[in-house]
N, C-alpha and C positions, 0 to 999 in steps of 0.2 A: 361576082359569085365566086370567081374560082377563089380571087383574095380572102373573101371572106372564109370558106371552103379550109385554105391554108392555113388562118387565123384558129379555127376551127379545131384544125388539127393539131394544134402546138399547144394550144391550153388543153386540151384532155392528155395531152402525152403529158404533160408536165405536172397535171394532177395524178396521175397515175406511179408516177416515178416517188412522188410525196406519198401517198399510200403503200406502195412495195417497203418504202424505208422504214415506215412504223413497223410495219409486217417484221424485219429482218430484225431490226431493233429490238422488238417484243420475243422475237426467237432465240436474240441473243442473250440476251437479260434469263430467259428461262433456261435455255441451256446451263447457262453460268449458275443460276441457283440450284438446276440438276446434279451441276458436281461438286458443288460445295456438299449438299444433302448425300452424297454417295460418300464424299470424304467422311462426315461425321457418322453417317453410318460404320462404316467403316472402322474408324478411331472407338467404335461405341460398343461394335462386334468385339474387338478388341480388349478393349475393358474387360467385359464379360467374358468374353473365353478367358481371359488371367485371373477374373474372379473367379471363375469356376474350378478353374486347374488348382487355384489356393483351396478352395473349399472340398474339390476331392482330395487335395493329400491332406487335410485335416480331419476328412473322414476315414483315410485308410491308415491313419496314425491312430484312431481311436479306437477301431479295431478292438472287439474284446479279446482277452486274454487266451479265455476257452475259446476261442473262435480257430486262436490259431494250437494249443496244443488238440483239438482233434483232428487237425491237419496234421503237426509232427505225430501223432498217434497213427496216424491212417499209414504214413508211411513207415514209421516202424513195423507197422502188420504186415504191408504190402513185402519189406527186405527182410523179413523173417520165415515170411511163406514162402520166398524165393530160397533162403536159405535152409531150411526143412526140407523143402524138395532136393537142392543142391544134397543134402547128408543121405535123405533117404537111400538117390540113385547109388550114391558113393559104396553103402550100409547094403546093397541090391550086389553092388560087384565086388566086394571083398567079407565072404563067409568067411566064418568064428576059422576054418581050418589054414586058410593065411595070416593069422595069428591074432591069438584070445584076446592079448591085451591092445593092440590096436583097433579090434571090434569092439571089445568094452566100452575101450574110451568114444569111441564113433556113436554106440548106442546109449551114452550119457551125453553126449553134445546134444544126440535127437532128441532125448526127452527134458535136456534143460530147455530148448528151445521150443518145444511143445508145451512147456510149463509157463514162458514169458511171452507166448503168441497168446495163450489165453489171457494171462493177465492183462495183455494190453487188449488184448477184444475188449473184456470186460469192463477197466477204463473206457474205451472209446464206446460202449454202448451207453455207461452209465453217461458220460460227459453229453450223449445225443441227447438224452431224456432232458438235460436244463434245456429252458426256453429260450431259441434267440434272443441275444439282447439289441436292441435297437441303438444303434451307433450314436453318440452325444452330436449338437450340430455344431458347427465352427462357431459359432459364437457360444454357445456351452462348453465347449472345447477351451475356448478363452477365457471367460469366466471362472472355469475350475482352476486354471493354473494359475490365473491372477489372484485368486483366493488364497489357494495354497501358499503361496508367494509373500501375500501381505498378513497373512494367518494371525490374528490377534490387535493387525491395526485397527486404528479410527476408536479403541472402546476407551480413551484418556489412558493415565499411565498406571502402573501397576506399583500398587504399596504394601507396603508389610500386613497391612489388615487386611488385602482381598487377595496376596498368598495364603493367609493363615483360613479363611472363606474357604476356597480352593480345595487348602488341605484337608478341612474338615468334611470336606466332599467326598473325598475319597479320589484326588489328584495325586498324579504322579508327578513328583518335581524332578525339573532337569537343572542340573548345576551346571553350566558351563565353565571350566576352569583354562582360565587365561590371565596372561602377564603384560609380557612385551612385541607383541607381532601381530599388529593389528589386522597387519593385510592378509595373515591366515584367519585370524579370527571371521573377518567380511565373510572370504572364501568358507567358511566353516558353518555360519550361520545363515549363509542361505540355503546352503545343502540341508542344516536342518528345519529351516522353514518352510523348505516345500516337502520337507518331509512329514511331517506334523501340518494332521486338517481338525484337531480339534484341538486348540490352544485353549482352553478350560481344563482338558483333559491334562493335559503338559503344558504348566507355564512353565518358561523359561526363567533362570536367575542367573548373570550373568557374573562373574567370583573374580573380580580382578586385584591381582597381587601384584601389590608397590602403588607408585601414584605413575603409571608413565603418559604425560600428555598427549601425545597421541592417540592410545590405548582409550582414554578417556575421552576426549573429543569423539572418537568415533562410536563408541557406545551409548554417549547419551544424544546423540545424533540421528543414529540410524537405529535405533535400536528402544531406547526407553522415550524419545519423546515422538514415538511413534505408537507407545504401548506393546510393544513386541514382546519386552526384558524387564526383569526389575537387576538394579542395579549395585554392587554392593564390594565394599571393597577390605582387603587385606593389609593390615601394617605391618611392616617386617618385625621380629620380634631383634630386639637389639644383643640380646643370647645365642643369638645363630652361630655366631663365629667358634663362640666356645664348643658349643656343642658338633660343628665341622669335625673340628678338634680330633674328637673321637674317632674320625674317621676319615683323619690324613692330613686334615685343614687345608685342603685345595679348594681353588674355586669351584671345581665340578662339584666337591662333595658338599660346599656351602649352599651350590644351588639346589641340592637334592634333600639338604635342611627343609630350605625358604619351599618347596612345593611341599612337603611331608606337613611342614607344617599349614602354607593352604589348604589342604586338602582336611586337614580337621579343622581348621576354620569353617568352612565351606560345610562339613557333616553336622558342626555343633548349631550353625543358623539352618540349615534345613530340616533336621531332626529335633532341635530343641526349642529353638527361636518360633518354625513356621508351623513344625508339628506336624510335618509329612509320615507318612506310613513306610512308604517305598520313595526312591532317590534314585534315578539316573544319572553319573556322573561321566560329564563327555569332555574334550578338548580341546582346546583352539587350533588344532591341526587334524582334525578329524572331519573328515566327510562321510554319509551317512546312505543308506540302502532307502527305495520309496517304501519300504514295510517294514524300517526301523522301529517306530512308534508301535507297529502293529503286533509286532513278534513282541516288545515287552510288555505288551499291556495284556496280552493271552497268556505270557508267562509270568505275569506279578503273583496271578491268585496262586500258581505251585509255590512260588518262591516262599510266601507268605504263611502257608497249609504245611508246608514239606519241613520237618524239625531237620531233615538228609541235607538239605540243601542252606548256602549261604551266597549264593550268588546268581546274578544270570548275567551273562555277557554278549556284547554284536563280535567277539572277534572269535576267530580259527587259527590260530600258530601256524599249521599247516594246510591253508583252505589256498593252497596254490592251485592257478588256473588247471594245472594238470592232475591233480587231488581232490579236483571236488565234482561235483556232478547235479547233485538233488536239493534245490532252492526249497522244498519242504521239511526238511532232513536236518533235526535237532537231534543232542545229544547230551549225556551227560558225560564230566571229565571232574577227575582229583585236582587239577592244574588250576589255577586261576589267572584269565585269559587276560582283562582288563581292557582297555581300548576303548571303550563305551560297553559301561557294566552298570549293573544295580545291584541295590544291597537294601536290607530293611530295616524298620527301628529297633528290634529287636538284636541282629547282627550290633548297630553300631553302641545296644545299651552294655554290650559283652566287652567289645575293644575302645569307650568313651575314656575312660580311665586309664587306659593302656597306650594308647595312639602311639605310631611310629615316630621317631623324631628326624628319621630319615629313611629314604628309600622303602616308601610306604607299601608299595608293589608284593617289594617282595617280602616286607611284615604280613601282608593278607596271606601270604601263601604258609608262612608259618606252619608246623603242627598244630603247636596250641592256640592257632589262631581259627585255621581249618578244624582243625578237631573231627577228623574222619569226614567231615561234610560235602558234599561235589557242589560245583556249577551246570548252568546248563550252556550249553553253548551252541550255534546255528552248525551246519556243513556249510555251507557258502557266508563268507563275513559278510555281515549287517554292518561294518564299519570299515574304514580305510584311511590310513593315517599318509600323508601327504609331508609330515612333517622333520623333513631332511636338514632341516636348521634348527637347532635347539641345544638343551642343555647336551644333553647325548651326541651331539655333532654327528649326527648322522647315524650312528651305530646298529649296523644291523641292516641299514636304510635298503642298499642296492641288493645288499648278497638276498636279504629274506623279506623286509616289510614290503618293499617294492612289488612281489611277485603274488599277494597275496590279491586273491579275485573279490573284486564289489559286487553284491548280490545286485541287478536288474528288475528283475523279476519281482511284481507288485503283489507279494501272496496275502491271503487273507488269514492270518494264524487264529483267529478265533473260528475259525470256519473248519480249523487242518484237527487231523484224528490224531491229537496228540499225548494218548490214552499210557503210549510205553516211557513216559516221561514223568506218568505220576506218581510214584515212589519210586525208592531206590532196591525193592525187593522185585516189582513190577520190570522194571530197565533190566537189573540182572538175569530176570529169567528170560526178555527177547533177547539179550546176549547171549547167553546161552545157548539157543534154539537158534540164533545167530550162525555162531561156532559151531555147533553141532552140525546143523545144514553146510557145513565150508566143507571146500576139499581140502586135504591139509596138500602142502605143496615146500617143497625149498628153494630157497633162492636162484639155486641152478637151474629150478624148473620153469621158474616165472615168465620167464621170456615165451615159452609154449604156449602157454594161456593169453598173449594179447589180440586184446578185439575179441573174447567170445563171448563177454558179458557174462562171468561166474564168479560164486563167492566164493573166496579161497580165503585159506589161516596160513600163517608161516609164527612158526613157534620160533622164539627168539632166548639167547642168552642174555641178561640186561649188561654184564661187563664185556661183554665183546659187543651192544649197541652201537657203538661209533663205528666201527668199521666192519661191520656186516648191514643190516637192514638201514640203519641210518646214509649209513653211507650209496646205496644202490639205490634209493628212492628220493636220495637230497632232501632227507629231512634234517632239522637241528639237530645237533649233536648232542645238546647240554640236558641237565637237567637240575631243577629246582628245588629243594626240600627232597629229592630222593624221590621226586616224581617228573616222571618226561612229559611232554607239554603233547597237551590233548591226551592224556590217557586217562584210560577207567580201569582200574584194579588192575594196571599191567595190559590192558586190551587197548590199541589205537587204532580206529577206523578211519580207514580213507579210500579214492576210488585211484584206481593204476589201468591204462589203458584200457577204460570200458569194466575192467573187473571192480567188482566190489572188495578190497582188502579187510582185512583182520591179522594184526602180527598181536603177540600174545606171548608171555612168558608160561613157566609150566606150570606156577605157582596156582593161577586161578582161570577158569573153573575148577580146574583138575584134570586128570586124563579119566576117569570116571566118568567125568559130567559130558565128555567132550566122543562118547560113544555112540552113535548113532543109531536110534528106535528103527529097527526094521522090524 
């Protein structure tokens, strides 16, 4: 009994021992697949919070526009109320009897500042009444930039019969005029292709002058067997040299032959060959604003209407980042600005027969070429030339093109009130009413006025230019045809420290005109 008893006892213990081990076995197995599953969780959380954080800054980059000027609006109201109050107390503790003209001037700060707290009220209440817009998703987000990007691809390539299609539409053609520097060219043409969302609207013609293998590799590459471009090129005319001649027979002045005469190459096949209306003529060293397209295609129908007008231009002479201010803010000038300009069939049926045979620029600016006619031209450049290598070796590059600001700002110009732009009798009289609103001011005083946000006029000598108003506000010195660059009848506007400028010769309006309706 007891042996058996014993026996007994060691085969249950022994099955028991076999059982506990599946048990621990089975434990461990699960464990183990618990933290494999906590890992991939984990790695999975992972994922998704990185997707997510991409997909919120793709939505806080899409952000409307108006979303955020009623925000810069709300705080202009908020440091202006602060400032009216600040003048008030001040205007509280200094009566007219501690002196007339220090109150004066104190209850003219008040009331210009009273004048542009409404104005911006009024902005930010109209800007409330549009409807939220509902932010694009990150993948609309993508979509649109890879549109813009490939703008024109995938449709086959583009031939002289569906420019001339095009043109009979009522397209605006862009001539891109390029030579030898391919790698600005790339640089150049993708600025303009995400600039441009309607390539029907603006085909591209790409103008290349001489045969240079590179030049050419890359354009029908990237560009025409992609449908992007149509493609077309210039032969040197084998009379360049003579006609240098004329004007030094250096090699700078041969190469400002060889473009003078591109550039009527390029007008006679867009305006005669395709039978455009209107021509935007850009550069292979120009990079371009997102409302390039937008600002000429609002401005063709003046340019077209207006007998005043011969040109419209994306550049500013003076649209230095310290000069400018209002991405809405067109104007008209005697100057012709160039840089990415347009002109019409009309203009080129006047100068077809005439054509520069060199330094074509500055033939447009001509008298008899202008013939009293203005341009119009942005405040903030719709253009920016990058191109520090070239025939001009730089010229001009660091001291001035360098400093000139690319407009940002995606505005909609067919949507902007751009009412004082449509004649030139229209512009003259808001100038007018311009200058008459200004305080008139002197040089010596200007410094007084920074930061209060006021329009001032400073009446200027034009032979003492250079080293009076020229000289204090680091504008160019020169002048062109007997007109300074950016000006209208002797008036150049720009902004100085928050003020809105006006210098003006005495010649026009007049001191008459320039009397103020109380």
């Amino acid at each position: 009994m007891g042996r058996t008893g014993r026996n007994s006892g060691l085969s249950s213990g022994g099955g028991c021992n076999w059982r506990w081990s599946i048990v621990v076995f089975f434990a461990a197995v699960m464990m183990m697949w618990a933290f494999f599953q906590l890992l991939l969780l984990g790695s999975n959380c992972q994922a998704e919070h990185e997707r997510a954080t991409r997909a919120e800054d793709l939505l806080l980059h899409s952000q409307s526009q108006k979303d955020l000027e009623k925000q810069a609006l709300e705080r202009q109201v908020a440091g202006l109320q602060q400032q009216l109050k600040a003048s008030s107390r001040l205007a509280a503790q200094s009566p007219p009897s501690q002196g007339e003209g220090d109150f004066s001037n104190l209850q003219a700060l008040i009331r210009s500042q009273q004048a542009e707290l409404k104005e911006f009220k009024e902005e930010n209440a109209r800007l409330k009444l549009v409807p939220p817009r509902v932010p694009p998703s990150p993948v609309q987000v993508l979509a649109q930039r890879s549109l813009a990007a490939s703008a024109g691809a995938g449709k086959g390539p583009i031939t002289e019969d569906v420019l001339r299609s095009l043109a009979a539409k009522g397209a605006i053609g862009v001539a891109v005029i390029t030579c030898k520097r391919p790698r600005y060219l790339e640089k150049a043409m993708d600025s303009f292709l995400r600039a441009r969302m309607e390539s029907e609207r603006f085909p591209f013609v790409i103008s290349q002058d001489g045969d240079d293998a590179a030049m050419t590799q890359l354009v029908q590459s990237k560009f025409v067997a992609t449908g992007q471009a149509y493609h077309m090129h210039h032969e040197h005319d084998p009379n360049a040299k003579a006609v240098a001649k004329q004007f030094g027979g250096s090699k700078m002045a041969l190469a400002y032959v060889y473009i003078a005469q591109h550039f009527g190459f390029a007008m006679r096949r867009m305006f005669d060959d395709f039978g455009f209306q209107s021509v935007i003529f850009l550069e292979e060293d120009l990079e371009v604003s997102p409302d390039f397209f937008s600002y000429f295609g609002a401005m063709e129908p003046l340019l077209r209407n207006d007998p005043d007008l011969f040109c419209v231009s994306a550049w500013n002479d003076i649209g230095y980042e310290s000069h400018v201010q209002d991405s809405r803010a067109a104007y008209r000038t005697d100057f012709f600005p160039g840089l990415g300009w347009m002109m019409d069939k009309s203009m080129w049926g006047e100068v077809r027969d005439r054509w520069a045979v060199a330094y074509w620029d500055e033939f447009m600016r001509r008298k008899d070429v202008r013939r009293g006619r203005h341009c119009i031209r942005p405040e903030i450049s719709r253009s920016f030339t990058f191109g520090e290598e070239g025939v001009s070796v730089g010229q001009f590059f660091k001291q001035h093109l360098a400093k000139i600001k690319l407009n940002k700002v995606d505005v909609d110009w067919k949507a902007q009130d751009n009412h004082m732009l449509a004649s030139a009798e229209v512009f003259d009289n808001y100038l007018k009413e311009q200058l008459r609103a200004a305080t008139p001011v002197n040089l010596a005083e200007i410094e007084q006025h920074a930061g209060k946000s006021e329009i001032l006029r400073i009446e200027y000598d034009d032979a003492q230019y250079k080293t009076t108003v020229a000289k204090k506000f680091g504008l160019m010195e020169d002048e062109k045809e007997g007109i300074r660059r950016m000006s209208y009848r002797g008036v150049i506007p720009f902004r100085w420290q928050s003020n809105m400028i006006y210098i003006h010769t005495r010649t026009w309006p007049g001191s008459a005109a320039l009397v103020k309706n109380i």
